[in-house]
Every structure is written in structure tokens, then in C-alpha cells.
N, C-alpha and C positions, 0 to 999 in steps of 0.2 A: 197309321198311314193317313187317314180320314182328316185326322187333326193336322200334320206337315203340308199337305195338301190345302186346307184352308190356310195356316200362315204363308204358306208359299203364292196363292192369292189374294190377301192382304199387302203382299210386300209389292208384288207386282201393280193392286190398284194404290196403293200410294206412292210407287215410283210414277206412275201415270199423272198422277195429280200434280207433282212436286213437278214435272216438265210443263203438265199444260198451266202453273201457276209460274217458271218460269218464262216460255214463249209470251203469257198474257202480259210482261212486266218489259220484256224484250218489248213488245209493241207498243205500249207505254211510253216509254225514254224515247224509242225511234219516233213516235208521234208528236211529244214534245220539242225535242232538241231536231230532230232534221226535217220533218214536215212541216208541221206550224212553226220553227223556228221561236218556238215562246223564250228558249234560252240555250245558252252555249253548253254550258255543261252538267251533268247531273248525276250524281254521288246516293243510291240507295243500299240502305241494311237495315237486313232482318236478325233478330236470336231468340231460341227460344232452349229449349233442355239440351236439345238435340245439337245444337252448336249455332253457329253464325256464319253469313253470307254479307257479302258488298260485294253490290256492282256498281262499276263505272261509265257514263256513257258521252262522248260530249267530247268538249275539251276544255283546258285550264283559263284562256283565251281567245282570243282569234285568232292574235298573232304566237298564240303558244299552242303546239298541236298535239302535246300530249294528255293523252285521256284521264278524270280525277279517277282517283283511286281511293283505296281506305286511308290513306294518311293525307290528302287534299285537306287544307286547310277553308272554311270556309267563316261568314260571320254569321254567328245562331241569333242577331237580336236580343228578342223577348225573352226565348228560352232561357235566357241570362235569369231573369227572374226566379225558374226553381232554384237554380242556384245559389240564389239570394236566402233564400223560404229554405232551403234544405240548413244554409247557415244559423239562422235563426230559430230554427228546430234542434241542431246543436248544441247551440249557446244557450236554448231552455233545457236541453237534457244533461248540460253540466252546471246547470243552476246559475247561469251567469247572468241571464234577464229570465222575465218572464214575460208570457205571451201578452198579457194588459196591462203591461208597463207603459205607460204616458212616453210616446216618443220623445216628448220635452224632456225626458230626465236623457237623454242621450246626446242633447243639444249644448250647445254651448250656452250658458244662462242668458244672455242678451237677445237669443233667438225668443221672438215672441210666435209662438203656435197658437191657431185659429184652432178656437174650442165654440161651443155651441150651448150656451147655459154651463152646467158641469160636468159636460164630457167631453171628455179630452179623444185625443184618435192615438190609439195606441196601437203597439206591436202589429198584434194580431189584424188588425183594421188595415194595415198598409199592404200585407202581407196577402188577405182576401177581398182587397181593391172593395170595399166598404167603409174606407175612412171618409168619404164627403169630399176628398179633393179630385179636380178635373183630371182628365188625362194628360192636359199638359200645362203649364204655367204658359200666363199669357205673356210673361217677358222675355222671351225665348227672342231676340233679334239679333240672330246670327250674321257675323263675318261674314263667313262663308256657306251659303243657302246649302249647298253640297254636302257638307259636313254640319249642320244643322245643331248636334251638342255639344261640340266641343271647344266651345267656349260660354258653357254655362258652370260659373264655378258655385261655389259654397254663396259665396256673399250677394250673386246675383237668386240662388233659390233661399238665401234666411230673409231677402228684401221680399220675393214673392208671400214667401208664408205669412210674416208681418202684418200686410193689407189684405190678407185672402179672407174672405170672408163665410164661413159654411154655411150654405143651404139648407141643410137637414143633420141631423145626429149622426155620429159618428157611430159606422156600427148598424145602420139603418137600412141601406140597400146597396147591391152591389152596382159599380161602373168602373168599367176597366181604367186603370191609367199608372200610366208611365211616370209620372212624377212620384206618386203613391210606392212604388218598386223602387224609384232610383233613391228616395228618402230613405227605406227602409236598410240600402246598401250602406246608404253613407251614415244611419244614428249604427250598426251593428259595428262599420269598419273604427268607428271614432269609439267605441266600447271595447273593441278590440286594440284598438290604440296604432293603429297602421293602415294602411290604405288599403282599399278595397279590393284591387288584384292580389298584395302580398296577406291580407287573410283567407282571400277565397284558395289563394295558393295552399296556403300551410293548413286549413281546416279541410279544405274538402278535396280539389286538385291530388293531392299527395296521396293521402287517405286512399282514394281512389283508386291511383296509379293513372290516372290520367295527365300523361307526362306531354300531350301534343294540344291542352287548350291552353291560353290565357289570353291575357287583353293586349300584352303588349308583343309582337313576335319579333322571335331572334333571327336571326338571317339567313337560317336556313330553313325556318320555318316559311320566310318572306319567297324566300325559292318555289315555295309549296303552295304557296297560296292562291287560290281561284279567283282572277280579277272577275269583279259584279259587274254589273251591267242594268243598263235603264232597260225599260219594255220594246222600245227600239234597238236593243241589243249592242247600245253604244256605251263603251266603258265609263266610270263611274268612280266618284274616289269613295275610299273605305271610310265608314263612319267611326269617328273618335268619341268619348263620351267621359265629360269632368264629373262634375257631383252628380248627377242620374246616370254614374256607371251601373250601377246594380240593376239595371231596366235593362243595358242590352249590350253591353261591352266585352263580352266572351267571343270569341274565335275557338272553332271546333276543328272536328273531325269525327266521318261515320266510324272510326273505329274508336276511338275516345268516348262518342256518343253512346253507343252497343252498349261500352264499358259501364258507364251512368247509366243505363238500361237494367242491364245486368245485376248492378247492387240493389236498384228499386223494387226490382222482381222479388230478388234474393236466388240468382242462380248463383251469385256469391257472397262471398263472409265478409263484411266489411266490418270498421271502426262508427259508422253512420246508421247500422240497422236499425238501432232502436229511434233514431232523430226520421228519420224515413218513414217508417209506420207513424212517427208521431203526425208527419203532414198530411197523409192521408186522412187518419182519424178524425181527424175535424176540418167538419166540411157544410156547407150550406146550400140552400137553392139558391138560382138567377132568376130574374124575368125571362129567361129563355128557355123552353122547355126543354126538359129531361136534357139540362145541363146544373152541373153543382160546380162550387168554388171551393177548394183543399187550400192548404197554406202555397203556393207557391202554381199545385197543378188545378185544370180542369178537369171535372169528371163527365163525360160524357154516358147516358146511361139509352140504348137503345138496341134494339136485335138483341134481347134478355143478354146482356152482357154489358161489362161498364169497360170505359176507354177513357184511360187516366193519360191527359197530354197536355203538349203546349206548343205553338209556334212560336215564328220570331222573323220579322221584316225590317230589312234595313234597306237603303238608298238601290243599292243592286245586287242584293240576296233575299233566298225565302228559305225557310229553316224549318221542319218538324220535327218531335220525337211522342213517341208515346208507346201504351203498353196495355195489354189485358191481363189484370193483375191475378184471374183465376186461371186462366189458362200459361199464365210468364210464355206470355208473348210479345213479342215489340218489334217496333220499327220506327228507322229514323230516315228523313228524307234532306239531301241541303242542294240548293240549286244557287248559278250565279248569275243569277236574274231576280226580277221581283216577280215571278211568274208564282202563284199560288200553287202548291203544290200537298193541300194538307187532304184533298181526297184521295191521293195516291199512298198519303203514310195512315190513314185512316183504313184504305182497301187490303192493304198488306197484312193489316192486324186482323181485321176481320174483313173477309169479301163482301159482306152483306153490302157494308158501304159501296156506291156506285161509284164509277172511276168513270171519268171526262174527257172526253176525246175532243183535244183543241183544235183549231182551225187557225190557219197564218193571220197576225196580227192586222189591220186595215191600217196602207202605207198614208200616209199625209206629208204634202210638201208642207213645207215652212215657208210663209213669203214674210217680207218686212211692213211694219205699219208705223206711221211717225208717232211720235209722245204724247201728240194730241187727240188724236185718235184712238191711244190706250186710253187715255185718262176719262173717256165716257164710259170704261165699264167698270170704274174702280166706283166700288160700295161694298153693301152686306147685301146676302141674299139667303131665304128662310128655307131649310130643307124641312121642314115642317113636323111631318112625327116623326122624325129622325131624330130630333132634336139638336142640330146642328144648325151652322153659320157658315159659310162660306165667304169668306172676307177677299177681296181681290182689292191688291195695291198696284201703283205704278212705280215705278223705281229705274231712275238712268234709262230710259228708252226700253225698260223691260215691264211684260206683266205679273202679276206674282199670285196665286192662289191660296189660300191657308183655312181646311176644312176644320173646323173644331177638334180640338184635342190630335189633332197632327201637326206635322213639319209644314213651314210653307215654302211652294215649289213654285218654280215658273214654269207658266203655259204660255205654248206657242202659237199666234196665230196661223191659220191655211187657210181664212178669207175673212171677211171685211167683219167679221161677227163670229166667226167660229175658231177654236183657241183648245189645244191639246195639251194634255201631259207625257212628256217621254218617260216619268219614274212608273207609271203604270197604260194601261192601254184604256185609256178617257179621254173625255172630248166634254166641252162646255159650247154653248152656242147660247148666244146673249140679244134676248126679242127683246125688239123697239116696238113703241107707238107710232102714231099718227108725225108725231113730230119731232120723232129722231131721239126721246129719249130712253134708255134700257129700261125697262119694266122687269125684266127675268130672267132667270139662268136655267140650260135645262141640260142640267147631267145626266150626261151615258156612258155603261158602263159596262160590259159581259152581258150584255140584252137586255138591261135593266135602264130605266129611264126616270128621272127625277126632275120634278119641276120647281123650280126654287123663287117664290116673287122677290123682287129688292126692297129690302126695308129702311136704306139710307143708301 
């Protein structure tokens, strides 16, 4: 009797729990999407032994009133990345490259790769964002700013690598970037001898049974799909991505997501478990503490437990997934905004992590300013230990911003010196001297404030 008596109040404190962790999650999304209005709609899942949960909260649009669900389509970005790292974890577990293979042997012979005395940036380097290349190639001069990759083909990144010049050994310290991922997509997909969607299809998609992601959507998928939206909550086109597809070109879903969850844990049997354990197994430290670098994930190690994850941001989506590989547990978060939402899929895994309670966006009108007017605050300005550049152009009566190793965006002025971003919630304000010339840019950002002098 003693003993049905205690299970019988066990069951009872963890149904208590399991409601007051869903009302905490309720309030959550209601905070996000109808109070602060940080974004339209938002798509969370959890799984763990015990089974899986999505909620939906929001809507697919403005002008579309139906709320996301587990099969909402959304764009994961970055995430695209494990994807890439889970491939190439494959393709070394059936012996088809190996991890210090000279990315040059998967190039076309013409392609000249930036080496450093006699090291070359292989595989594995690209893989754990340690090869020595930037986050992003400086010849990125998009068409259309909106759509920012997708017209960088092959022949505009074998002209970047050519003249790129490496800074330090390849292999030597880690710095995130996107170009480093989208190369490692395209030497895997040209080893593979097909494009990049149709291996990640038939290698790992399939495999999977994740039958609702890929790069390209069918028309019913297009039906499903979550329009994005800037920080102003004003819709946004979908980002396309030529040769640096393997940095962020996947379109998901929380129940596809779960699914990729689910194998990495191993609450199921796949064709990839051993290519799976291979990513985790090797891993290194950052300059960021109690963070490490796996082939594809981040390890987070803190509150004595580690939190194996990745994000992914694009123009008007924010995307997480991650997991607690002792406890197989996970959670994936996707919203259709760029609203940051990696402490909510962080909180879910484990509570420890603190969860944010946002505040509505600060409105700014837009006024107009003639060409002339622009053209005094176009320079470079020094974010100093950051190590970045904030380059601002003029362009057709427009002004342009481009923070190092990002996309560049137009900022709009709302007075005679102060100049916002609609893809994120920032404001730039650009101090003159005595005599009217810009000396400084001073970015703010989520309460955080950055003084940047002009250095040309």
C-alpha cells in the first residue's frame, strides 16, 4: 500500500509540473507574438522517451489567419549546416573522403585554394569553422539586397578563394562563417556528383524519412509555408542560396525537425547512427567559454549538463534545434520573424536557462533625406574589440549598411542623423564635429550600445 501511495504521488507531482511547464510556455508565445508583437507566428517542439509535443501559436501571416502547426513550413538557415557536417560524417563512414582531405582535391583543378605555408584547409576545418576563412566573402554584390545569396554562383566564390589571402593556419582557431559551410556543401555535393539538395535528399532527407524538408518547395508545401517577416513585422522575400547552399538553404518543419532530433539522440534506428556519434566525437574549444565546436553542432556545457545545438537566421526567420544528449532530450523552436528565440529552445531543454520576456519593438517613422545628405555618412567605422567594420554605402537615393561577415541591408533614416534596420530591431546614429563632419557611429541594440569611430 505504502509503496502505490508514493507512485501515486509521483504521478500526481509530475502531472503538476508538466502543466505548470506548459502554462510557463503558453505565456511565452503569448508574450512574444501578441504582446511585444516581436513576430507573427511561432511553431515550438519538444521529445523526449516519453513521446513529443508541437505547439502552435501565431499565425502563417497577416493576411493568412491560420495558426502554424507541426507541418508549417519554415526556413532553418544555419541549421542547414548540421546537415551539411551530418553528410560529411557519412561520406567518411563509407570511406568516400576523409575528414583531412585538402578541400582542393574536391575542386575543380583550376580552382586555386588559399593555403598558409603547407597547410591546406581541409574537410574537417570547414566543417569546425577553423579553416581561416571569413564569414563571408567580400564579393557578395547582390542583385537583389533581399535575397542577398542567391546569385553567388561557383564561379563568383572560385574568383573569391583565388585572391583570399589567410591570416593564420588553417586548423588554428575557431570563427564562425558561412562561407566555410556553404564550401563544404558544394566540394561534398561535386564528390557526390549532383547538387546539393538532390544529395542531401537521397543521403540523409530519405534516410531519415523526413519527407517535409528541402530547398526547393512543391506547391503544396508553398501552401504551408510561413511568410517571414523583418523586425517591423513587415513581410520579406524568402532567401534563395546558389553555391553557399550548405550554410542555410533547407526549409523545415517542427515535426521533421523532432524527427532529426530523434535520430541524434537515438530514440530511433537509423541508417546515420554511426555518422552521428562520429560528429559529436570530435570536438574542440572556442574563445567563448564553456562553448566547444563538433563537426556541424555546438556544444554548450553549463548547469553540469551539455546542450548540443545550432541556430539559423535568415532575412525574416529565426530557427533553433538542439538536445541534451544524456538526458534525450530536445527541442526545436522556428518563428517567422528574425526575433531571436534560442533562449526559449535552450529553456525547454533545460530550465536552468533563463527565458526573456520581451517588450514591443520601439516604432520609428521613416522620413525621406536627399542623395546628398546620404553620401556624408558613407565610410568604414571601427566596432573595435568586436572586431568588425561596419561599411555604409550610398546607392540610388538609398543607404546601405554591411557589418562584417553579414549581408548588407538598408538603413532607414527617422532624422537628419539617425538611421534604422527593419531586418532586426537597431538603430545607428552618426556624431558630427564642429564642422559638420561624421566622426562616429554608435550602435544599439537589445540595450547594448556600441561606439564605432570612422576610419575612412
Amino acid at each position: 500500500m505504502k509503496t502505490r501511495f508514493i507512485v501515486s504521488c509521483l504521478s500526481l507531482l509530475m502531472g503538476a509540473l508538466a502543466a505548470q511547464a506548459a502554462d510557463e510556455l503558453r505565456t511565452a508565445l503569448t508574450n512574444r507574438v501578441d504582446e511585444a508583437k516581436r513576430t507573427v507566428g511561432i511553431v515550438v517542439g519538444t521529445i523526449q522517451a516519453e513521446g513529443r509535443q508541437v505547439i502552435g501559436h501565431g499565425r502563417l501571416a497577416k493576411a493568412d489567419p491560420r495558426a502554424p502547426d507541426g507541418d508549417t513550413l519554415f526556413e532553418i538557415g544555419s541549421i542547414t549546416k548540421v546537415f551539411t557536417s551530418l553528410l560529411l560524417a557519412d561520406m567518411v563512414e563509407r570511406g568516400e573522403v576523409k575528414l583531412d582531405d585538402p578541400v582542393a582535391k574536391y575542386l575543380p583543378e583550376t580552382v586555386k585554394m588559399p593555403t598558409r605555408g603547407d597547410k591546406q584547409i581541409t574537410l574537417r576545418d570547414l566543417s569546425m569553422h577553423v579553416s581561416g576563412l571569413p564569414r563571408l566573402p567580400n564579393n557578395m554584390k547582390p542583385a537583389d539586397p533581399g535575397n542577398p545569396y542567391a546569385d553567388y554562383d561557383p564561379q563568383k566564390l572560385y574568383a573569391y578563394l583565388a585572391r583570399y589571402e589567410l591570416t593564420r593556419d588553417p586548423g588554428d582557431k575557431y570563427e564562425y562563417s558561412n562561407l566555410a559551410a556553404g564550401l563544404l556543401g558544394h566540394a561534398l555535393s561535386r564528390r557526390a556528383g549532383m547538387s546539393y539538395e538532390q544529395v542531401i535528399r537521397r543521403r540523409v532527407l530519405e534516410p531519415l524519412g523526413m519527407t517535409n524538408t528541402s530547398v526547393t518547395l512543391s506547391e503544396r508545401q508553398k501552401q504551408n509555408l510561413a511568410i517571414g517577416h523583418d523586425s517591423g513585422l513587415a513581410p520579406v522575400k524568402n532567401w534563395d542560396l546558389d553555391a553557399l547552399a550548405g550554410a542555410g538553404a533547407l526549409r523545415s518543419t517542427a515535426n521533421d525537425m523532432l524527427t532529426f532530433l530523434a535520430a541524434h539522440m537515438e530514440l530511433s534506428d537509423t541508417p546515420l547512427k554511426a555518422a552521428m556519434r562520429r560528429m559529436r566525437s570530435d570536438s574542440r574549444p572556442t574563445e567563448t567559454t564553456n562553448l566547444r565546436v563538433a563537426l556541424g553542432w555546438h556544444i554548450s556545457t553549463q548547469f553540469g549538463m551539455e546542450l548540443v545545438w545550432h541556430n539559423g537566421g535568415t532575412g525574416g526567420y529565426h530557427a533553433w534545434a538542439g538536445f541534451d544528449p544524456a538526458k534525450r532530450k530536445g527541442a526545436v523552436v522556428l518563428c517567422n520573424s528574425a526575433l531571436d528565440i534560442d533562449d526559449l529552445g535552450q529553456h525547454l531543454v533545460e530550465p536552468q536557462y533563463p527565458l526573456r520576456k520581451w517588450s514591443p519593438p520601439v516604432v520609428r517613422k521613416e522620413i525621406t533625406l536627399e542623395p546628398k545628405a546620404l553620401q556624408t555618412f558613407v565610410g568604414k567605422y571601427d566596432y573595435g574589440q568586436r572586431k568588425a567594420i561596419l561599411t555604409v554605402t550610398e546607392e540610388g537615393g538609398h543607404l546601405f549598411a554591411q557589418l562584417t561577415g553579414q549581408p548588407r541591408f538598408e538603413i532607414f533614416p527617422r532624422s537628419q542623423t539617425e538611421f534604422f534596420w527593419k531586418v532586426v530591431d537597431a538603430e545607428v546614429k552618426f556624431v558630427k564635429d564642429d564642422k559638420g563632419k561624421v566622426i562616429k557611429a554608435i550602435h544599439q541594440q537589445e540595450g547594448g550600445r556600441i561606439d564605432a569611430p570612422r576610419i575612412e
